[in-house]
TIFISE-47924 format. One record per residue: residue in one letter; chain; x, z, y of N, C-alpha, C in turn. Coordinates in steps of 0.02 Angstrom, whole numbers, plus 50000, padded with zeros to 5 digits. Layout:
<recs>
[A A [X Z Y] [X Z Y] [X Z Y]];
...
</recs>
This chain:
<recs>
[X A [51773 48523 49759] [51726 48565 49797] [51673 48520 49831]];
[X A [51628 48548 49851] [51550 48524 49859] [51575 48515 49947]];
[X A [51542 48443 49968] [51556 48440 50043] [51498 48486 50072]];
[X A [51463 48535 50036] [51421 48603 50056] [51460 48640 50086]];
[X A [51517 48658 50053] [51569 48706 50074] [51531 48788 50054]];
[X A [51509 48772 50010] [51452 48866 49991] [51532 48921 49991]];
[X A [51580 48887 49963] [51643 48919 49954] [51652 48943 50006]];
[X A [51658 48916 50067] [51670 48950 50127] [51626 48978 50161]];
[X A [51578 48976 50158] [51554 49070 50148] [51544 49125 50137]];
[X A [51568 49119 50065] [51571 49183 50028] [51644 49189 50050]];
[X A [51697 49153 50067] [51762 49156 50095] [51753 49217 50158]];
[X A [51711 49192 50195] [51703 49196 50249] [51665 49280 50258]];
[X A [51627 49283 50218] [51580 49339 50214] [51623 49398 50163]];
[X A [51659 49395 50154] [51725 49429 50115] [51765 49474 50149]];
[X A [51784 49421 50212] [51787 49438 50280] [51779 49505 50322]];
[X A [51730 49494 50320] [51677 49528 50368] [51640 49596 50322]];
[X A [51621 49569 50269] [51597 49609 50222] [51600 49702 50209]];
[X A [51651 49697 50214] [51685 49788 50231] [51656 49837 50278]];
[X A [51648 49791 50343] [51635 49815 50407] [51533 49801 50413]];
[X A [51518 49777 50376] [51445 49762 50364] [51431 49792 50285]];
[X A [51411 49858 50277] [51378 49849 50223] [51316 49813 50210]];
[X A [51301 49819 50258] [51208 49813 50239] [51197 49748 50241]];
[X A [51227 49704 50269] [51226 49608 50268] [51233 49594 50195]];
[X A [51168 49539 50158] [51189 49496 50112] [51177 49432 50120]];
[X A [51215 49388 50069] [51216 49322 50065] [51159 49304 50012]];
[X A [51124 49229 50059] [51083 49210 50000] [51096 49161 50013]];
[X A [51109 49102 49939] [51139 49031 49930] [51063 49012 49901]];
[X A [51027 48958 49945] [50977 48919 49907] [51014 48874 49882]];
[X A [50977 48843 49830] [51006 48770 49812] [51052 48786 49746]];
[X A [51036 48730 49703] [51069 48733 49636] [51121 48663 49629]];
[X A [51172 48677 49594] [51212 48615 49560] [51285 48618 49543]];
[X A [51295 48595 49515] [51370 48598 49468] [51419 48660 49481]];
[X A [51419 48685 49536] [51481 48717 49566] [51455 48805 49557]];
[X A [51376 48811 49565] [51349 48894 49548] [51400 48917 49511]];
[X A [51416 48905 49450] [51462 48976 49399] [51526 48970 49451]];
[X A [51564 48923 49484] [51616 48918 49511] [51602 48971 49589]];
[X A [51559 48964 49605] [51533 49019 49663] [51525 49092 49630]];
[X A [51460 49084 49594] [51454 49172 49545] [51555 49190 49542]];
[X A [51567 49154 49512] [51632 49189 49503] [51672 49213 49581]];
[X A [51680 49181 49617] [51728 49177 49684] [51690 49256 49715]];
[X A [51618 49257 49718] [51588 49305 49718] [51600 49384 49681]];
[X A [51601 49372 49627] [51617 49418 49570] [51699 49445 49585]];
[X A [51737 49398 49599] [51818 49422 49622] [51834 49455 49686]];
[X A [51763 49445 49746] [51792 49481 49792] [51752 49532 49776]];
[X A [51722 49566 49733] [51671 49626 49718] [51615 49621 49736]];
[X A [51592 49546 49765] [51534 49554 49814] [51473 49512 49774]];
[X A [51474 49537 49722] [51418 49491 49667] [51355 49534 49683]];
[X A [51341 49572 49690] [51291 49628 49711] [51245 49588 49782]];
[X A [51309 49549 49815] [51278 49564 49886] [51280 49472 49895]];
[X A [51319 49453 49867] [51287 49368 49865] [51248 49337 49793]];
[X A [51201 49315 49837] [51135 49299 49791] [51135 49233 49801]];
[X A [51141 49180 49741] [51120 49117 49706] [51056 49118 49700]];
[X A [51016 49094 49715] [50937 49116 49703] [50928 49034 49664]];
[X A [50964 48991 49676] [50970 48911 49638] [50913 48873 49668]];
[X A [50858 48829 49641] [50837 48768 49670] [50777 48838 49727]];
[X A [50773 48805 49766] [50693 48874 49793] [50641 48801 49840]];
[X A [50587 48798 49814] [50555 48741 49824] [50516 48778 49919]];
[X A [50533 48833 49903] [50496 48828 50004] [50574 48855 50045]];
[X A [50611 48835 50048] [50691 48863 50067] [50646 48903 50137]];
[X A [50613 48895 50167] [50603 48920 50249] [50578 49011 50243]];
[X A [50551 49012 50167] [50504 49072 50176] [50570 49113 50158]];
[X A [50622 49095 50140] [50666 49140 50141] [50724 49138 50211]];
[X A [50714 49086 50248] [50727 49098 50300] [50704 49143 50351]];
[X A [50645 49162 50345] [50592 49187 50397] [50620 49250 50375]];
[X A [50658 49293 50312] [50678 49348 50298] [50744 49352 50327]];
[X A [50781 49290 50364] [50852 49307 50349] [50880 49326 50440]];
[X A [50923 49359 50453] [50923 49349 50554] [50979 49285 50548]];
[X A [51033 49261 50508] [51077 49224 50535] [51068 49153 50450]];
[X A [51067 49091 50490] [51085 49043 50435] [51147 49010 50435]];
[X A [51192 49006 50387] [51251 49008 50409] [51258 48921 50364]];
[X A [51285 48843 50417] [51271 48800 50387] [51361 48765 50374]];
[X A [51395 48783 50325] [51437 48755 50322] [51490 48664 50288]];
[X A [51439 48645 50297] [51450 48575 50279] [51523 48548 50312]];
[X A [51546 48488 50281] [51601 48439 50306] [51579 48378 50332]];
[X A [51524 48361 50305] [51458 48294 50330] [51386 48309 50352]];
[X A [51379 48288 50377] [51294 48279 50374] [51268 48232 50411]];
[X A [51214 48217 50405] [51159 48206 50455] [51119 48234 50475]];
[X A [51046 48204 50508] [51000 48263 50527] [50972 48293 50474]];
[X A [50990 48361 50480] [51000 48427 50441] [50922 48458 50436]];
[X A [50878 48442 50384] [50837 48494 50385] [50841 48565 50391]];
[X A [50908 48576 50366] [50911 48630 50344] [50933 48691 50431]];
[X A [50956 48656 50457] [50967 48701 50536] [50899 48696 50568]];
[X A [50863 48630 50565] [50779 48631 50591] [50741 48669 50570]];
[X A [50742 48707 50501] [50692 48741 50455] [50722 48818 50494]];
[X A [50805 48818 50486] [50833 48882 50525] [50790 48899 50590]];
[X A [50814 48863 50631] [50794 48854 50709] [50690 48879 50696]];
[X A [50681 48851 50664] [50595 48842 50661] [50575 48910 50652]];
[X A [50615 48940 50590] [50616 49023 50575] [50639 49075 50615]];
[X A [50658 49041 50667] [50676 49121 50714] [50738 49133 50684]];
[X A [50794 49101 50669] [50867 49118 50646] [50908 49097 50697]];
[X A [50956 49148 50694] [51025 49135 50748] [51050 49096 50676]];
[X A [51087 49045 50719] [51117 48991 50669] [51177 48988 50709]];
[X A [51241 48983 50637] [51320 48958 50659] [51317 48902 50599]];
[X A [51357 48830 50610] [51353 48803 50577] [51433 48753 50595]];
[X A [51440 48717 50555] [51497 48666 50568] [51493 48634 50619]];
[X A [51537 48610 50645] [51532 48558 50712] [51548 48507 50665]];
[X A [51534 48461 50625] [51549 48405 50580] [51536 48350 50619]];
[X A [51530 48293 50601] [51486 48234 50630] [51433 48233 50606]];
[X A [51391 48206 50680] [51343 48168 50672] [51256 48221 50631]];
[X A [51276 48264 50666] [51214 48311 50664] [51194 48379 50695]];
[X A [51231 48429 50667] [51214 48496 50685] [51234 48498 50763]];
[X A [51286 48478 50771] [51281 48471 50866] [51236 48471 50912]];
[X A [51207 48415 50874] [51146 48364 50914] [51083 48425 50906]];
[X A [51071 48453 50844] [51013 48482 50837] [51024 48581 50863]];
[X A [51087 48587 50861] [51078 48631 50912] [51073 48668 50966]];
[X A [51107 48584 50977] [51093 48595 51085] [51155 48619 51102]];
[X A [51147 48636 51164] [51193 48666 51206] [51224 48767 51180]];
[X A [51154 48793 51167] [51136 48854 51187] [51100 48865 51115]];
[X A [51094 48823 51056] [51061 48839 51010] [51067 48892 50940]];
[X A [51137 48886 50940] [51186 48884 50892] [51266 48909 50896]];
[X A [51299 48946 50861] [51378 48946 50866] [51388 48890 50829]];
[X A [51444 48861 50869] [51471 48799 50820] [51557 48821 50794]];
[X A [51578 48809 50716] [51654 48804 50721] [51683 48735 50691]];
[X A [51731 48728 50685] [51777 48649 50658] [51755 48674 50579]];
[X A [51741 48611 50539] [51716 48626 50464] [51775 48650 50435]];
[X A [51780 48683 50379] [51836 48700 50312] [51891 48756 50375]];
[X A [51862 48780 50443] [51909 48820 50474] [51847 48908 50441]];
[X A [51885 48933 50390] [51851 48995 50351] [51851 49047 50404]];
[X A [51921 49061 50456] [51932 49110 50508] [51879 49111 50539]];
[X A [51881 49045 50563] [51836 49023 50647] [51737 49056 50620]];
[X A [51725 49050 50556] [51671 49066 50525] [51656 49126 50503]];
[X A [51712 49148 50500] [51699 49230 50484] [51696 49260 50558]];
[X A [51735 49221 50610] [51731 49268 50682] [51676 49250 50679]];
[X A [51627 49192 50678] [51565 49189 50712] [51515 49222 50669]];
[X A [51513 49237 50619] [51464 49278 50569] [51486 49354 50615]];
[X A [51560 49364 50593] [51541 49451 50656] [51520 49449 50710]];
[X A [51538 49400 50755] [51487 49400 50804] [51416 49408 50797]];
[X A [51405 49378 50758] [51307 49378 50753] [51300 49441 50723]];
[X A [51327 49458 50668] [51302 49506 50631] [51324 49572 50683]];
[X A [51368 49575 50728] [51366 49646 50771] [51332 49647 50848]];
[X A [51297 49582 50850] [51258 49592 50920] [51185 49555 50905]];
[X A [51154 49607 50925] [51062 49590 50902] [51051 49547 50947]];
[X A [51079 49561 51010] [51049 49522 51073] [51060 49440 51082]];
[X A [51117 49447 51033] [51164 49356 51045] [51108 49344 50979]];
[X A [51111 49371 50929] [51068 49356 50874] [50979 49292 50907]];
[X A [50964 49379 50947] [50892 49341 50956] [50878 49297 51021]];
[X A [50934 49290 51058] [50964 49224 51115] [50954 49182 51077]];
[X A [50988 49176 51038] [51013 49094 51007] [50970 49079 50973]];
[X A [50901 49130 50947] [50860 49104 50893] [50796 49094 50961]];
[X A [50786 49093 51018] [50749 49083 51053] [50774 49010 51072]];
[X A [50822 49010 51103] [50848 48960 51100] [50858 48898 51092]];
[X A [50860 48915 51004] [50871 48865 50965] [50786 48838 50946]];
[X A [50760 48886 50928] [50672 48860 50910] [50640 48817 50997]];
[X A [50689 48839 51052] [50653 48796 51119] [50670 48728 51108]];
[X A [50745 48719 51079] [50771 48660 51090] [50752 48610 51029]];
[X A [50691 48622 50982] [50667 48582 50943] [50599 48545 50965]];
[X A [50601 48573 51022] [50544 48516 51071] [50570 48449 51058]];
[X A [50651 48448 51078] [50680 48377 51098] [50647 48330 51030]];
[X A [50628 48335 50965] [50605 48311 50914] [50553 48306 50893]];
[X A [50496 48336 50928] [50431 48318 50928] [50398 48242 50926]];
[X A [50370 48240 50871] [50343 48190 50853] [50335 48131 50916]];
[X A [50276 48146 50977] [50275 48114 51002] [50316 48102 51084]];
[X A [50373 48150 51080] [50425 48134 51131] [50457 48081 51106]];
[X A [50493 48096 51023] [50514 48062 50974] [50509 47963 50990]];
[X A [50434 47977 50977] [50391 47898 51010] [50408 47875 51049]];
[X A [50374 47896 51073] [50388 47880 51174] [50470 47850 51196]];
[X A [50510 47890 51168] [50585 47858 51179] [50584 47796 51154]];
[X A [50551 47781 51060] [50567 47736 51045] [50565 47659 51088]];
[X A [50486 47691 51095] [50432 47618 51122] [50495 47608 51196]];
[X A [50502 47653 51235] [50537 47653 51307] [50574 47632 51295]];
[X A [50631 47617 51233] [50681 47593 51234] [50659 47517 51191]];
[X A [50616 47513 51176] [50590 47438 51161] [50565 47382 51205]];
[X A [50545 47428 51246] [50500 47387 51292] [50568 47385 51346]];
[X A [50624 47410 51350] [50682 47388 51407] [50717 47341 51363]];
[X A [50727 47336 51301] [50757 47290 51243] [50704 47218 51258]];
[X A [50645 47224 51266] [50616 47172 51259] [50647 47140 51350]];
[X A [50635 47185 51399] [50634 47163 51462] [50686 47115 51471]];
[X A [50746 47153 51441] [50813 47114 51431] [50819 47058 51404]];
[X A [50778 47036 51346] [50791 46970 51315] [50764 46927 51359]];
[X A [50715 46942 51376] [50679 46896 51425] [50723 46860 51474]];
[X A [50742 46882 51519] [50793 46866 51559] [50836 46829 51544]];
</recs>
């Protein structure tokens, strides 16, 4: 399995699925594992309602359609893919993994769960998907707390922490 974890979403959205008709899944992104998904899809009946759409060269413009991005990885780093969320006005739940989505969703940005936990991901998808209000919290939220990455705050830390690196050698 793909350290994507696409599996555990459609796990997850399987879930929940019954009690949501009207929610669907859309998987950007293409590679080895699609027929192994189409199928997992196809077995819980929910081929109708999860969509493979495969490589999509502007991933955001289908964000800007979606209310929740759901990021289930086992690794990462800094994640375009929660920044492009966050940027679109999406309530985002994503893995608590290392060494990224934490960092980029703040305090208040994001639901976070432990990766490969399918339960902990399906509670947080019903959560979002049955309250509008937590929905558009967290997507306010989350689009405030991408200041912290602005180009030239970004800077400014660097140089500040160069110029105390330099102070130090000196000495």
């Amino acid at each position: 399995m793909s350290h994507k974890r696409y599996h555990d979403l459609i796990d997850a959205f399987a879930r929940v699925a019954a009690e949501f008709p009207e929610w669907e899944v859309e998987i950007c992104g293409d590679g080895p594992e699609r027929s192994a998904l189409q199928a997992q899809a196809e077995r819980y009946g929910l081929a109708h309602r999860v969509h493979l759409r495969g490589h999509v060269l502007e991933p955001w413009r289908h964000m800007q359609q979606a209310a929740i991005v759901a990021h289930c990885a086992e690794i990462e780093g800094f994640c375009n893919t929660l920044t492009e969320a966050l940027l679109a006005g999406c309530a985002v739940v994503t893995s608590d993994c290392p060494y990224g989505p934490r960092e980029i969703v703040g305090a208040d940005g994001g639901l976070l769960y432990p990766p490969g936990d399918v339960d902990a991901l399906a509670a947080q998808l019903r959560r979002l998907m049955l309250d509008e209000s937590l929905r558009l919290s967290l997507a306010a939220s989350g689009r405030a707390s991408l200041a912290r990455f602005e180009v030239d705050r970004v800077a400014r830390q660097w140089f500040d922490e160069m110029a105390r690196g330099k102070r130090q050698v000196r000495r």
